[in-house]
N, C-alpha and C positions, 0 to 999 in steps of 0.2 A: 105531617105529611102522610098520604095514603097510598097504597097501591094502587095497579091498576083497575082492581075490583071493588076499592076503598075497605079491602077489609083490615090492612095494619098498616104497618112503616114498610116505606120501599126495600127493597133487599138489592143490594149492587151488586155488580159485576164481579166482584173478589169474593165476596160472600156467598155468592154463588158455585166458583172457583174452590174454592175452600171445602164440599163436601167430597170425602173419599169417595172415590166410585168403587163399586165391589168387583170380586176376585172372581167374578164371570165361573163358577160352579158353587153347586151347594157344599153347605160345609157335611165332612162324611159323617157318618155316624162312630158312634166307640167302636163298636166290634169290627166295623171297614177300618179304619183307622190302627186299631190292635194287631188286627189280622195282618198289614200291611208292615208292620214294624219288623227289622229283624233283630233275633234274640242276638244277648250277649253273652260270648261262652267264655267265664273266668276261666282260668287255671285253677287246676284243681288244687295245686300244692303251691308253698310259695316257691320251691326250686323250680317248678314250670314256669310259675310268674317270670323270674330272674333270668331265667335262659330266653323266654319270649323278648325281654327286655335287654338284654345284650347283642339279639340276634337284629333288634330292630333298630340299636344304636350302630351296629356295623354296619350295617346297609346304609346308613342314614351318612356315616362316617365314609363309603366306599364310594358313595353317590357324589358326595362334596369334594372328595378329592381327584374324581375323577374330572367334576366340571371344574375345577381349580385347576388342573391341567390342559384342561380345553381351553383354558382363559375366559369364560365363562361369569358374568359380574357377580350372579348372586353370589356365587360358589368364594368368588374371590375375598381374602382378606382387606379390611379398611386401606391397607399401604399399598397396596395393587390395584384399587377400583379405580375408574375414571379413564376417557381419553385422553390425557395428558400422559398419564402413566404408559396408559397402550402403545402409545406412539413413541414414549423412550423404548419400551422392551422393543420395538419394533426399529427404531433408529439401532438399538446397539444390535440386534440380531441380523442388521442390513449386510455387515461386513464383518471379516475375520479382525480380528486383534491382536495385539500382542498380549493384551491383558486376560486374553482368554487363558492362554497358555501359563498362565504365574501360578496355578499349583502344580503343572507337570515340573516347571523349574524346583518348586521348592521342594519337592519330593527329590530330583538329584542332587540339592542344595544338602539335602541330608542326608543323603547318604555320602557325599563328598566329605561330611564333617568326620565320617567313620574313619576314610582313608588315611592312615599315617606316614604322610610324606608331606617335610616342612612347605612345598613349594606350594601343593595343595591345601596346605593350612594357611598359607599367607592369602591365597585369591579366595575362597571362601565369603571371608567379607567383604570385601570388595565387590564379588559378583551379586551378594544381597544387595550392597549400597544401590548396585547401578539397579536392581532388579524392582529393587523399592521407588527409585526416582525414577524411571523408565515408567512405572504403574502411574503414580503420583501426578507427571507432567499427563501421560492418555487420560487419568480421570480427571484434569481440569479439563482438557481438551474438550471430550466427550461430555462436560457439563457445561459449559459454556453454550457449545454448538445445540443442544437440546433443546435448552432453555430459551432459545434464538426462537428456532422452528416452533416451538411450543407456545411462544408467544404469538408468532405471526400468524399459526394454525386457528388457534384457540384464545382469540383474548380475551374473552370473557370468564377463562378459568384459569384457578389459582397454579402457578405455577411452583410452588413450594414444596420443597426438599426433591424437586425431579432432578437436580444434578447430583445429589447424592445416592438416589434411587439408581442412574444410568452407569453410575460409575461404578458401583456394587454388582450390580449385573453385569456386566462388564467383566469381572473379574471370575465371576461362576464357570468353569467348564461349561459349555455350549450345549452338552445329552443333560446335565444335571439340573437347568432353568427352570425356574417353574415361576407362571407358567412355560408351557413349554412353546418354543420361538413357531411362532407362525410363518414368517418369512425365509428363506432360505441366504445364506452369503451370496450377495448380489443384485438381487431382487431390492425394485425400487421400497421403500416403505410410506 
């Protein structure tokens, strides 16, 4: 087979396809090219090195944690990523709880152990008992109902370990979340 000039073999359409086209300017010269570089300015010493390199891991560290408080995906840890996740912290941050308040309890819980009066020493345990299973029944609760909404939301994504994740947050004081609750008690999620 020949061309259409007969001077070789045909050349196809993909073959044709296949030549890069150029980067539309010429290539510069060295000294354009040199000229246009900018210089690298080591540290002089290696304790400038070291403090350059602390200073840039702070920032880097101040940067992450501050988008990890935004709730922010890159920033966030692997147990935090994903809409599944989002929409728990968002389900437990919708309403007050009782299990919010189970470190304010167990901070009077211990200080109640100080006080020495047998009456006080008999309810003691008791008030952990109920305070443990009072937690206990809200984080099935709160895991079950998630795991519900998380599926009807989302069913294409894995719903794994979000009743443990919901029910843990849960238990966090409300200022100390992180991330931190986007929704307010009330607000639909």
């Amino acid at each position: 087979m020949q061309t259409v000039d007969g001077s070789g073999p045909p050349r196809s359409a993909a073959h044709r396809a296949a030549t890069t086209a150029g980067k539309g300017r010429p290539t510069p010269k060295r000294s354009e090219a040199e000229r246009r570089r900018q210089p690298f300015t080591a540290p002089g010493d290696r304790k400038e090195a070291n403090r350059m390199y602390r200073q840039r891991e702070r920032e880097a560290r101040n940067r992450k944690l501050h988008g990890m408080q935004r709730g922010e995906q890159w920033a966030l840890p692997p147990r935090d990523r994903g809409p599944v996740k989002a929409l728990a912290r968002d389900y437990v941050d919708s309403r007050r709880r009782l299990s919010e308040f189970y470190m304010y309890g167990l901070v009077v819980l211990l200080v109640m152990l100080f006080v020495r009066n047998a009456l006080v020493q008999s309810t003691v345990p008791l008030l952990v008992m109920a305070a443990v299973l009072i937690m206990l029944v809200e984080g099935i609760f709160i895991g079950y109902r998630i795991r519900a909404i998380a599926q009807e939301r989302f069913p294409e994504e894995s719903t794994r370990g979000v009743r443990m994740y919901a029910a843990m947050r849960a238990l966090q004081i409300r200022k100390l979340r992180v991330p931190k609750p986007r929704i307010k008690p009330g607000q639909s999620y």
